[in-house]
C-alpha positions in Angstrom: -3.6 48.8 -24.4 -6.2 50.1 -22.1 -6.5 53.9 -21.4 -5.5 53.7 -17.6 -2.6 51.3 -18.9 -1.2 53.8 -21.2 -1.8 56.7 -18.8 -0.2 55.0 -15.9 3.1 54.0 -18.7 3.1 57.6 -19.7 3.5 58.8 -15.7 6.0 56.2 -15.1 8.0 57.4 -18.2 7.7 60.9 -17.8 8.0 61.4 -14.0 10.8 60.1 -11.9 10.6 59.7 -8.1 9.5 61.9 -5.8 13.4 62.7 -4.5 14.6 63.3 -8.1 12.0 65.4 -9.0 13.3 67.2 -5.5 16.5 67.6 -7.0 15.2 69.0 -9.8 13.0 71.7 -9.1 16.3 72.4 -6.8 18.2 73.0 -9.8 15.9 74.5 -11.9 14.9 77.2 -9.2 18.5 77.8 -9.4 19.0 78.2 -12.7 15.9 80.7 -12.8 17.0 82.9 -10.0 20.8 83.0 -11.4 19.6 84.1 -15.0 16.8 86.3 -13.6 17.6 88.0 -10.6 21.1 88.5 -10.6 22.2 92.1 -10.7 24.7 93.3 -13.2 27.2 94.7 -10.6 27.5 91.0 -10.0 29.7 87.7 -11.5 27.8 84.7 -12.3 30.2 82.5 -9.8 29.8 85.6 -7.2 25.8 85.4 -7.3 25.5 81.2 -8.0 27.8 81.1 -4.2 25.0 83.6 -2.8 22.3 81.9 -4.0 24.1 78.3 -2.5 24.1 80.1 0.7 20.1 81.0 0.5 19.3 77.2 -0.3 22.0 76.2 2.6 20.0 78.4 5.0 16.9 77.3 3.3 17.9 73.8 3.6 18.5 73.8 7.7 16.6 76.2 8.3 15.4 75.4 12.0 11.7 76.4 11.9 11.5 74.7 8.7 12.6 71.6 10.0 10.7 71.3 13.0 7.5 71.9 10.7 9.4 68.5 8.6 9.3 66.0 11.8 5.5 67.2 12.9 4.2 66.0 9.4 6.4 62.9 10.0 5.0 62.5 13.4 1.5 63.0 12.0 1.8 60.3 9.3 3.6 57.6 11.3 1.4 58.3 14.4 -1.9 58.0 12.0 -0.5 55.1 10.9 0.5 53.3 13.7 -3.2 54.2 15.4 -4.8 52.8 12.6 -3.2 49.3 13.2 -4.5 49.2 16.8 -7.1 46.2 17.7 -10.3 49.0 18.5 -9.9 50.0 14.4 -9.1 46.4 13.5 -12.4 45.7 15.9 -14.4 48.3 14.1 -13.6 47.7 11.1 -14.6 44.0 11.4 -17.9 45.0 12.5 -18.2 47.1 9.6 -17.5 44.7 6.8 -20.1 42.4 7.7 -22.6 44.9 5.9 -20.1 45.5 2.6 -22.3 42.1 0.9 -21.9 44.0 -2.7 -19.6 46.3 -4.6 -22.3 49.0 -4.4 -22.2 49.1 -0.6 -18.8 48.2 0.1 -17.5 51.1 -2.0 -19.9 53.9 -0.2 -19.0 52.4 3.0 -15.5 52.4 2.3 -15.7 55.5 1.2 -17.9 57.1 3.7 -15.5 56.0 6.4 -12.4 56.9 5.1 -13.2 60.5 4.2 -14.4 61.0 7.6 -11.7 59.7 9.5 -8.8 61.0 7.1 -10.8 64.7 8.3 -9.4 64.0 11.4 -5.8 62.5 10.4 -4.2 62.0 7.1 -1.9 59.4 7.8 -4.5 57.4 10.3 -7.2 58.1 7.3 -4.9 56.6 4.7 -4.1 53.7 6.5 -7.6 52.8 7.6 -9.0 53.1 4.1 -5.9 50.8 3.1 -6.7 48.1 6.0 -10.9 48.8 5.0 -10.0 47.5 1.4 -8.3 44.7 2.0 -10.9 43.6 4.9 -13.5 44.2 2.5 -12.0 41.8 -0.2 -11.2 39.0 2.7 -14.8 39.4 3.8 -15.7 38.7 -0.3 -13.2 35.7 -0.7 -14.1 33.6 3.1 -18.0 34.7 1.8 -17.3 33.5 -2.1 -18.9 36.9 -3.1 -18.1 38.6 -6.4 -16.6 42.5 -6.0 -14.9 44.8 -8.1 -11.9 45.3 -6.3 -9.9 48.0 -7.7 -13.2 50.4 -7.0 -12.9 49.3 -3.5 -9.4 50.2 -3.4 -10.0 53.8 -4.9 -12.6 53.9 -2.0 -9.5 53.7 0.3 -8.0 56.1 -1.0 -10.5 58.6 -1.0 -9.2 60.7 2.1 -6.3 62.0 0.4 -8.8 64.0 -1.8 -10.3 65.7 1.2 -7.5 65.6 3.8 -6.1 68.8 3.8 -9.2 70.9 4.8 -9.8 68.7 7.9 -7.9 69.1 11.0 -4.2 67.5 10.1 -4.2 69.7 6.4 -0.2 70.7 6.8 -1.0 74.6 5.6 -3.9 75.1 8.4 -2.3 73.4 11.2 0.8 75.7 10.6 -0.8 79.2 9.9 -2.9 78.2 13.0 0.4 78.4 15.0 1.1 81.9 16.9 3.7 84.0 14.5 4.1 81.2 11.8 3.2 83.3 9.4 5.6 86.3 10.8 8.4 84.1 10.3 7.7 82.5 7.4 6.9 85.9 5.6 10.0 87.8 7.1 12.3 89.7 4.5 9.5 89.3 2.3 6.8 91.9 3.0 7.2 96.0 3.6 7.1 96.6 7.4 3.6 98.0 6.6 2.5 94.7 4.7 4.1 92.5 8.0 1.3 94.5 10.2 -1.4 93.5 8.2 -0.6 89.7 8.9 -2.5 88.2 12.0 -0.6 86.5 14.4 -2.5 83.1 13.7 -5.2 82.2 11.3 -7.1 80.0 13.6 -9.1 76.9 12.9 -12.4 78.7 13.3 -11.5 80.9 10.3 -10.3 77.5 8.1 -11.3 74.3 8.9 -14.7 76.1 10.4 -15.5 78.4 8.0 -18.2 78.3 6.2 -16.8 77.3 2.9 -15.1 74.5 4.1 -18.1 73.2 6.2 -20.3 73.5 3.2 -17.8 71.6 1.0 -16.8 68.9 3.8 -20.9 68.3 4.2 -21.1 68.0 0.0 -18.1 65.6 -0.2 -19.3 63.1 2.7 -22.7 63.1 1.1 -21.6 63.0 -2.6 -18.4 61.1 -2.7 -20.0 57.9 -1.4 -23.3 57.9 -3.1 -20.7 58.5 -6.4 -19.3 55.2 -5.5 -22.4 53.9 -4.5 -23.7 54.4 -8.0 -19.9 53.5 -10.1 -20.3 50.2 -8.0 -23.4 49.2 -9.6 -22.3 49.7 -12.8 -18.9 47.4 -12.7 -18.3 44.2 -13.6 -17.5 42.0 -10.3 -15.0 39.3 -10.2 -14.2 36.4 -7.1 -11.4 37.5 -5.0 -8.1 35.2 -4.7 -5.9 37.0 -1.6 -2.8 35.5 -0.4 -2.7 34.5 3.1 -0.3 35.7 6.2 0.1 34.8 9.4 1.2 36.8 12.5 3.8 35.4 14.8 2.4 35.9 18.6 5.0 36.8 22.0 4.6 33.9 24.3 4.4 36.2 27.4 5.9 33.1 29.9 9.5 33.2 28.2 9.9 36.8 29.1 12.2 37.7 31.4 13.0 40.6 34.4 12.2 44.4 32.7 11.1 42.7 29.5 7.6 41.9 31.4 7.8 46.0 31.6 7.7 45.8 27.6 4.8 43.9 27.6 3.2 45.2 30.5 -0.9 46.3 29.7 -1.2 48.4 32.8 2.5 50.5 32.4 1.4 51.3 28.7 -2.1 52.3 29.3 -1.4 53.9 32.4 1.2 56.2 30.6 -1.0 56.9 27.4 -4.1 57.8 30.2 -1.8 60.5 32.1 -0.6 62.2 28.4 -4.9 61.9 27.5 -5.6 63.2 31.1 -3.3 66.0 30.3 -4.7 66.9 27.1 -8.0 67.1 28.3 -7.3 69.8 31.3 -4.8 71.6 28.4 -8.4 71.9 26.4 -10.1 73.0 29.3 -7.5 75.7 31.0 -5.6 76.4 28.0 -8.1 76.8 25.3 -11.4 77.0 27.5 -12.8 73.9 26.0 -12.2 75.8 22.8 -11.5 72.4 20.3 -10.8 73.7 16.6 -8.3 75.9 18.6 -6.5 73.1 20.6 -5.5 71.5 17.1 -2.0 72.7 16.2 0.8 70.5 15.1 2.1 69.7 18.3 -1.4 68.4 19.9 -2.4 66.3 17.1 0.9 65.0 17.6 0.9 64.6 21.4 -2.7 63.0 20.8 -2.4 60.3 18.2 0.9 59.7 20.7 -1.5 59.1 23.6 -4.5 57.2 21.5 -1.7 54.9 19.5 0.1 53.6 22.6 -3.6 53.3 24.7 -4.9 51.4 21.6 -1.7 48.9 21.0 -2.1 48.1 25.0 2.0 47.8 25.3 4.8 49.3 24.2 6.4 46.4 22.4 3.0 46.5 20.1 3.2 50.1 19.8 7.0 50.4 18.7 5.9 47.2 16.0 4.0 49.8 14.7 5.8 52.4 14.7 8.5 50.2 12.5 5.5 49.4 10.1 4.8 53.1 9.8 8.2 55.1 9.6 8.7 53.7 6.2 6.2 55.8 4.7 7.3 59.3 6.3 10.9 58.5 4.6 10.1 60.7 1.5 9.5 63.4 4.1 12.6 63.0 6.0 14.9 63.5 3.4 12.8 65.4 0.6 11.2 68.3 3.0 15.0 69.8 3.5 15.3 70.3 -0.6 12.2 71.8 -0.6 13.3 74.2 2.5 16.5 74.7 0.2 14.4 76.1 -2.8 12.4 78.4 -0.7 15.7 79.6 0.5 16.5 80.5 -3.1 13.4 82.0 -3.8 13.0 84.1 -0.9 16.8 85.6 -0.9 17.0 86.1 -4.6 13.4 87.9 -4.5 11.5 85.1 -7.1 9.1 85.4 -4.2 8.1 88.7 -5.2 8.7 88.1 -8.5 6.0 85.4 -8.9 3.7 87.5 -6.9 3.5 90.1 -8.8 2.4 88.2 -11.5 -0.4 86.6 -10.2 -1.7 90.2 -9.1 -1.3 91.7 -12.5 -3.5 88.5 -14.0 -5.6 87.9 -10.8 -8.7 89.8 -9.3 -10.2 89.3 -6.1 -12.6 86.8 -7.6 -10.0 84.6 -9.8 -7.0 84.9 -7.7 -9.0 81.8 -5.5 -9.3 79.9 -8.5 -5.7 80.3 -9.9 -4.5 79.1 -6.8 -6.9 76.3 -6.6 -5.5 74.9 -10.6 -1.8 76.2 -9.7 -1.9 74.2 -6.3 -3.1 71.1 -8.1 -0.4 71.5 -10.5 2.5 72.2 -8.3 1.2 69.0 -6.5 1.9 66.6 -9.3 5.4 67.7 -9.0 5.7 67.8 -5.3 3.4 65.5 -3.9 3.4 66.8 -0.5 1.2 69.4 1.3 4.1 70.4 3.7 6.7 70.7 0.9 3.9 72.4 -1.4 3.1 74.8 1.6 6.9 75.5 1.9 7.6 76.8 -1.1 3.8 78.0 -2.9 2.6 79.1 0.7 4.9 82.6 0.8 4.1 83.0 -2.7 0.1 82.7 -2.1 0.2 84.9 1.4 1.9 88.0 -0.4 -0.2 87.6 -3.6 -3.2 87.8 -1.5 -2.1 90.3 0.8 -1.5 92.5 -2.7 -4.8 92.1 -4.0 -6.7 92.4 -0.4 -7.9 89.0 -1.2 -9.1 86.7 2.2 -6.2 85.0 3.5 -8.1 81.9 4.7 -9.7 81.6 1.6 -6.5 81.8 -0.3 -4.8 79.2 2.0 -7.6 76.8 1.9 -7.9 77.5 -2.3 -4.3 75.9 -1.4 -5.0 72.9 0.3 -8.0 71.9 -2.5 -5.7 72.3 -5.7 -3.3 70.1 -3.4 -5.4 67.6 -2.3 -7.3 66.9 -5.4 -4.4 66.1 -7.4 -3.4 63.0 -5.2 -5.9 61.2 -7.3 -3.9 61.9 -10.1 -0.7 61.7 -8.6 0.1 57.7 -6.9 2.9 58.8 -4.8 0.7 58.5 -1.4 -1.3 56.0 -2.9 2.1 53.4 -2.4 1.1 52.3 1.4 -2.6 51.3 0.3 -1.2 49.1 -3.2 1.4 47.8 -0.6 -1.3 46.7 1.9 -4.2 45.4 -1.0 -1.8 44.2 -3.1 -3.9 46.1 -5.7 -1.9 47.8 -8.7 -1.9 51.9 -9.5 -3.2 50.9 -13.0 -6.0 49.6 -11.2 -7.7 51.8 -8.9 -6.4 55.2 -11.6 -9.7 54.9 -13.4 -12.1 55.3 -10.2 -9.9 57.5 -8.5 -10.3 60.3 -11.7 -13.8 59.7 -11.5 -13.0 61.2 -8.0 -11.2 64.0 -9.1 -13.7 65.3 -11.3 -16.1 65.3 -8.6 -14.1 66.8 -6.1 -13.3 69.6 -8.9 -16.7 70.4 -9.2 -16.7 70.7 -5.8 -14.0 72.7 -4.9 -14.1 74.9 -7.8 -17.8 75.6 -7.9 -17.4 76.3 -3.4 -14.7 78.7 -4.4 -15.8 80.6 -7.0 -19.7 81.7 -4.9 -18.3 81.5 -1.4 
């Protein structure tokens, strides 16, 4: 038994699915806060019913949930954009220069990073769609590749997502009073001044940090692949086929032309675009990093997805394709919610933080929260769940040790993202559409990890 055999037996044994391991970090936060926080003057069944009313409040927690359905939005939007006929189009055009495993993989690669910068969800997707392109190219062409590199390729944006423009953490803290409310009853009145009232893009996604390390993975991430791909053995590719079942637009009938109408759908997604683009000009002042909060990225991928499909029967085909995949956020963000609940009323919050300021300095604290991030993501394999319950943690840490708050967050969103080259959780959409297995592409996507952990960790440690 191969190495990525036993390794991928060995993550299937040890860790259940994402929802179960929800329910248990629920129950084990529990169990932490009842045995260490509770105060003598009260019963064990007295404090376990306080603590069920933190995760309660935790659980529906308004704000919290509202933060839930814009990741959603932004994954199934991504999604469904990515399955329009301009990406299909572009990616054809693309693949006619992927003529060896070499190329194909740098391409792939290249391409996915940058557009998974922009969107997650669209980035995953398009990687996903590359791939398999790439191997139908290979097969019509009867041209030997290496596959499973290809793959990996595709899945590359998930390493470098969360310090582009839709990375969950950024888009929230560059929300007005975010981190107010995320951070109240758990900071002195003093402390709560010393928060801004929104870390804006300029200061994350801009900074100079991130630049530098955004230019160093687009340049070495695909000539990384470039190199892997000459070194692999290459095998002829054997895909199944599928056919797609096409609306004979003369059977339609009265408002179901409305459905299928090219003008009414591109007409609306135009006025929503239109919109957008005076909102960037009056609001903002033509100000773009600052025009990218949740709710825009939304409101555009809305506008782009339902220009791009043409109609709205296309469109909502998509959409069906793409809500299966924001499931695990629909129904695991609120246990997540629920444990920061815990952690905030029974003061584990503080707890936590004060131990990373007795071991941390200005310099380390960065890189602690770069390795803890990438841990924690293993277990909860989700940048909007992570930021939910390590986020508060981080933000008063930080504020302790007068440590950068935009460094700190982004420190975040590296340890996160790297670790979804370990973790095959959001890799489950791109085996679904490539038909590849995780046992696969695991041994190209670690050769990833190690190079983004150079990377990040070198960028942290002299910015």
């Amino acid at each position: 038994m191969s190495f990525t055999e036993k390794y991928t037996k060995a993550f299937k044994y040890l860790l259940p699915t994402p929802f179960t391991i929800a329910v248990i970090l629920s129950l084990f936060t529990f169990l932490i806060a009842l045995f260490f926080t509770k105060e003598s003057n009260h019963s064990i069944i007295s404090y376990s019913f306080e603590l069920l009313k933190h995760w309660e409040e935790g659980v529906w927690n308004s704000s919290s949930l509202v933060f839930a359905i814009q990741m959603m939005l932004m994954l199934v939007l991504g999604h469904a954009l990515a399955l329009t006929k301009p990406f299909n189009s572009l990616i054809n055009l693309l693949v006619k220069h992927c003529t060896t495993t070499a190329k194909s993989a740098a391409l792939v690669t290249l391409l996915t990073v940058l557009v998974s910068l922009f969107n997650w969800g669209l980035g995953l997707i398009f990687g996903a769609i590359f791939a398999r392109k790439v191997a139908e190219h290979a097969q019509s062409n009867q041209l030997k590749i290496n596959y499973p590199l290809i793959g990996a390729a595709g899945y590359s944006g998930l390493m470098v997502w969360h310090g582009g423009l839709s990375g969950s953490s950024l888009s929230k803290v560059a929300e007005t009073n975010h981190l107010k409310e995320m951070m109240s009853g758990l900071l002195s009145p003093e402390k709560m001044d010393l928060l801004p009232e929104k870390i804006t893009y300029w200061e994350t996604v801009g900074s100079t940090m991130n630049l530098a390390i955004m230019g160093l993975v687009i340049t070495i991430l695909p000539i990384l692949m470039y190199y892997v791909g000459k070194k692999v053995s290459n095998q002829p590719i054997t895909l199944p086929t599928s056919s797609i079942e096409s609306t004979n637009l003369s059977t339609l009938d009265g408002a179901e032309k409305l459905d299928h109408s090219n003008f009414f759908s591109i007409f609306f997604g135009s006025c929503i675009l239109a919109y957008l683009i005076f909102k960037i000009a009056i609001d903002y002042h033509f100000n773009v990093l600052d025009f990218f909060t949740p709710n825009n990225i939304n409101l555009l991928l809305f506008s782009l997805a339902i220009l791009f499909h043409s109609n709205f029967i296309n469109f909502l085909s998509a959409i069906d394709e793409a809500i299966v995949g924001a499931s695990g956020i629909l129904i695991q963000f609120p246990l997540y919610f629920g444990i920061m609940g815990i952690m905030k009323g029974s003061g584990l919050v503080t707890d936590i933080s004060n131990f990373f300021v007795v071991i941390s300095n200005e310099l380390s604290f960065p890189i602690y929260t770069f390795f803890s991030a990438g841990l924690v993501n293993i277990f909860v394999p989700s940048g909007g769940g992570q930021w939910a319950v390590q986020g508060p943690i981080i933000i008063k840490s930080a504020l302790e040790l007068g440590v950068s708050l935009p460094k700190s967050i982004l420190a975040l969103a590296y340890g996160d993202q790297l670790t979804n080259m370990l973790q095959p959780f959001w890799a489950l959409p791109l085996l679904g559409i490539t038909g590849l297995k995780a046992k696969q592409i695991l041994p190209y996507t670690l050769i990833l990890m190690m190079a983004g952990l150079i990377i990040y960790s070198c960028c942290l440690f002299f910015f």
